[in-house]
C-alpha positions in Angstrom: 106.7 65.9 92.7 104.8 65.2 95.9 103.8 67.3 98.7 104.0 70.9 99.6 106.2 73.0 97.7 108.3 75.8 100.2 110.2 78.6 99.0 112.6 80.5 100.9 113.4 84.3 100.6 114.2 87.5 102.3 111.5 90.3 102.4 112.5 92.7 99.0 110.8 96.5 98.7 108.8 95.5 95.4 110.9 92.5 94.0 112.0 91.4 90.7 109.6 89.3 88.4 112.0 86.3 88.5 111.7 86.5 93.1 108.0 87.1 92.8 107.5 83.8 90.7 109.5 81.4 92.7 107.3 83.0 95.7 104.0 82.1 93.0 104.9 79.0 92.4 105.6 77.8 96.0 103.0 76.7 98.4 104.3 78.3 101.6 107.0 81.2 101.6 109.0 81.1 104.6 109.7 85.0 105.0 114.0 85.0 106.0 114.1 87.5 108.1 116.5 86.9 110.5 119.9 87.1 108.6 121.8 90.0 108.1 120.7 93.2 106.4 122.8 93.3 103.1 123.2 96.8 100.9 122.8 97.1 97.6 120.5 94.4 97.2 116.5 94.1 96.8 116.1 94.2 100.7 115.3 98.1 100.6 115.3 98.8 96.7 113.9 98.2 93.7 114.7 98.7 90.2 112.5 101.0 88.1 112.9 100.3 84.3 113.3 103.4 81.9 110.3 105.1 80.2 111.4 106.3 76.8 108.4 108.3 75.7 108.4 109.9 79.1 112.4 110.8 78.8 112.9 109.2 82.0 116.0 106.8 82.4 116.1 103.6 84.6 116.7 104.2 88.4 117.2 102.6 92.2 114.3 103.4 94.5 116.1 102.9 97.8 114.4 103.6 100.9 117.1 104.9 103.3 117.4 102.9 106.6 119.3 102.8 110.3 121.5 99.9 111.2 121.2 100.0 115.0 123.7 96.7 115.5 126.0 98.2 112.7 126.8 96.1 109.5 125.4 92.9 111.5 122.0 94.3 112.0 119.1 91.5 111.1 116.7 92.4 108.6 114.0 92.3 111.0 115.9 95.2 113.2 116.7 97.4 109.9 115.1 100.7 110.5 113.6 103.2 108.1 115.6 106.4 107.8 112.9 109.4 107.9 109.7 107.8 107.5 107.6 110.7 106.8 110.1 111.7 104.1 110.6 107.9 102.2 106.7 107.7 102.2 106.4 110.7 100.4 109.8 110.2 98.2 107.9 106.8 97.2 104.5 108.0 96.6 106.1 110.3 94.3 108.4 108.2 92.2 106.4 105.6 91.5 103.4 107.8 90.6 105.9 109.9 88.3 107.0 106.7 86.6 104.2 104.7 85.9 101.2 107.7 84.9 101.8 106.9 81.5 101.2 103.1 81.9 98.5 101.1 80.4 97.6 99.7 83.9 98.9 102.7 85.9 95.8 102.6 88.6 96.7 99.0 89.5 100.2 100.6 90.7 98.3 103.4 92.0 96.4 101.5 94.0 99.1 99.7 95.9 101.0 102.8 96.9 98.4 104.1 99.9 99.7 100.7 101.8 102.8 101.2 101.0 102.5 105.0 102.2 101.0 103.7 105.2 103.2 100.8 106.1 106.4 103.3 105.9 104.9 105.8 108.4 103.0 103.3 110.7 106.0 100.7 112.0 109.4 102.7 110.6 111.0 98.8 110.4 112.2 98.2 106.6 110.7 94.7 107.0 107.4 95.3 107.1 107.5 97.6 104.5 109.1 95.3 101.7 107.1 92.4 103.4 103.5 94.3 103.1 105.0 95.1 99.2 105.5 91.8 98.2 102.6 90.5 99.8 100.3 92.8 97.7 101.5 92.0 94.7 100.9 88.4 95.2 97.2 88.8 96.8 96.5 91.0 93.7 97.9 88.5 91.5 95.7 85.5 93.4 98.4 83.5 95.1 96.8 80.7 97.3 99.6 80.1 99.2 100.8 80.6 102.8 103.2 82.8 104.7 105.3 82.5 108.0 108.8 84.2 109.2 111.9 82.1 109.7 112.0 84.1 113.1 109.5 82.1 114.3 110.5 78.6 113.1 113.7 76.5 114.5 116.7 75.7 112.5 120.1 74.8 112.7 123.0 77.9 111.6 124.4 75.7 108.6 123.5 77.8 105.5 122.0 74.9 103.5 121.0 72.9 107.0 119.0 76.2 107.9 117.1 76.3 104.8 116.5 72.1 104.9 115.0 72.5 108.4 112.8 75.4 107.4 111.6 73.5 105.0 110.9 70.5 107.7 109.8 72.7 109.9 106.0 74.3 107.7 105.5 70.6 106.4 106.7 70.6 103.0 108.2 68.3 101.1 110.5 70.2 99.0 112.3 73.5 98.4 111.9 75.9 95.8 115.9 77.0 94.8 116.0 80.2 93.2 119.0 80.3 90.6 121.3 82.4 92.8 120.9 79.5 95.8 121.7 77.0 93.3 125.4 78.1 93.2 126.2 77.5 97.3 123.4 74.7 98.3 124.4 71.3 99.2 121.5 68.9 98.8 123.1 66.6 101.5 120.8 68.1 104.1 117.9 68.1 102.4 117.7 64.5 101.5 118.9 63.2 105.1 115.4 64.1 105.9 113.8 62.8 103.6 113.2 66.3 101.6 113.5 66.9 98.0 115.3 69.9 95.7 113.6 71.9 92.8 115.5 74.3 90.9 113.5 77.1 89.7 114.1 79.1 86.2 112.4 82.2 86.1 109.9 82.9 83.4 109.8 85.7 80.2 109.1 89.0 80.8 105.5 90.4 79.7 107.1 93.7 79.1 110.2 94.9 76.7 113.0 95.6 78.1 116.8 95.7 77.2 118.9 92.7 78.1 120.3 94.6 80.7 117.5 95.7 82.5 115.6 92.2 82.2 117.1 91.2 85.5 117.1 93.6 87.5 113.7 95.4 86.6 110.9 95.3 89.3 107.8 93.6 88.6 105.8 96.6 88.8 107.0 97.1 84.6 104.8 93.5 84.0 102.0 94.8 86.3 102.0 98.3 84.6 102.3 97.0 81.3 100.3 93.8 81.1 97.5 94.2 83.7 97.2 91.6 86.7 95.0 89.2 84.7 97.6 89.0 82.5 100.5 88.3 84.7 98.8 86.1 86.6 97.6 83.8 84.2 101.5 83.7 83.2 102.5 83.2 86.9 100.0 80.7 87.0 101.4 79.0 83.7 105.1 79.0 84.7 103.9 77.6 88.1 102.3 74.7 86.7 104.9 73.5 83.4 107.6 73.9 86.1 106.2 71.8 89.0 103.6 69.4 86.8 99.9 69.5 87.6 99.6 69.1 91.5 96.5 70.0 93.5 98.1 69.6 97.3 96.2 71.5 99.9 98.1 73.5 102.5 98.4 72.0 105.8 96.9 73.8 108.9 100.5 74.6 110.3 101.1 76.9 107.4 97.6 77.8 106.6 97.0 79.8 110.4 100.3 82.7 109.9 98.4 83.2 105.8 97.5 86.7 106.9 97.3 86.8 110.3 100.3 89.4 110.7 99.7 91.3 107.5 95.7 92.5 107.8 94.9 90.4 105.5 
């Protein structure tokens, strides 16, 4: 498999292991945020998995937002609902659920940006971008970052994603396994681009079969320590695209961190 390797996802509040992978294993993540808000999804929520020992059962952590276009409000308009309240809501959760953790100061130590990021912009984007982004600079992702709002694309939901791809340089897209059930490839290979379908790797930490899917990433963090999970990452990332050492061109390289301080 040849070239750059692009995934394609919308910005979720501290995503699921299986999203944060397909993100790890891709050379450049075009950031979707320019389509509609959707609720109950991972836009504004996460998943946190239940702590037996500590009597606490498995629960959303939604941040509550403002739709100021109604139910066709982009993601990149979605606005926080309460700032000042959300941050402190969050601070407090995620504290309460993971002091008992093995590797409870690595989760510790993402939630003053997260605090931060809530009060300082009140737009749900940045928020769940600035999450996801930590966990992947903690974890030593080398890759690159832009915004679909930024890029050119036709409206077609599988043309969209095939000119994205075009459009940063690479050479093929990363297909989670819920795109697999809508995309049509036809786009992809009039221009000369390629498909991978990505399977998301085991779970470093137990959970029940029902919660394995939904759970956030922060249980593998907490759990197995960011060594740990990103040696794993970096594992599944290599035995799913074969050994490639492609470096990332200038045109994804310059938006790395430019509009995320880091």
């Amino acid at each position: 498999m040849a070239g750059l390797l692009c995934a394609i996802h919308q910005p979720n509040f501290l995503p699921r292991l299986s999203t944060l992978a397909k993100l790890y294993a891709a050379d450049i993540w075009i950031i979707l945020d320019d389509v509609q808000f959707t609720r109950r999804d991972y836009q504004h929520r996460c998943y946190l998995a239940p702590v037996p020992d500590a009597r606490l059962p498995g629960r959303w952590l939604t941040l509550p937002v403002h739709l100021p276009g109604g139910r066709e409000t982009l993601i990149r308009d979605t606005r926080l609902a309460e700032p000042a309240l959300a941050a402190k809501r969050t601070s407090s959760i995620l504290r309460h659920y993971h002091r008992r953790a093995p590797y409870r100061s690595e989760i510790l130590n993402l939630i003053p940006g997260i605090e931060e990021t809530i009060t300082g912009t009140g737009r749900l984007a940045d928020v769940s971008e600035h999450a996801t982004i930590a966990l992947l600079r903690l974890l030593n992702w080398p890759g690159a970052i832009c915004r679909s709002s930024d890029l050119s694309a036709r409206k077609g939901r599988s043309e969209r994603l095939a000119d994205l791809t075009r459009a940063v340089g690479a050479a093929t897209y990363l297909c989670g396994t819920g795109g697999s059930r809508y995309l049509d490839q036809a786009p992809f290979a009039a221009l000369g681009l390629s498909v991978a379908m990505f399977t998301p790797p085991q779970r470093l930490a137990g959970l029940s079969p029902e919660d394995t899917r939904r759970v956030s990433v922060l249980t593998d963090l907490a759990a197995a320590g960011p060594e740990r999970l990103s040696a794993a990452l970096r594992e599944h990332a290599r035995l799913h695209r074969g050994v490639r050492n492609s470096p990332v061109r200038a045109f994804a390289a310059r938006d790395r961190d430019a509009a995320h301080g880091w």
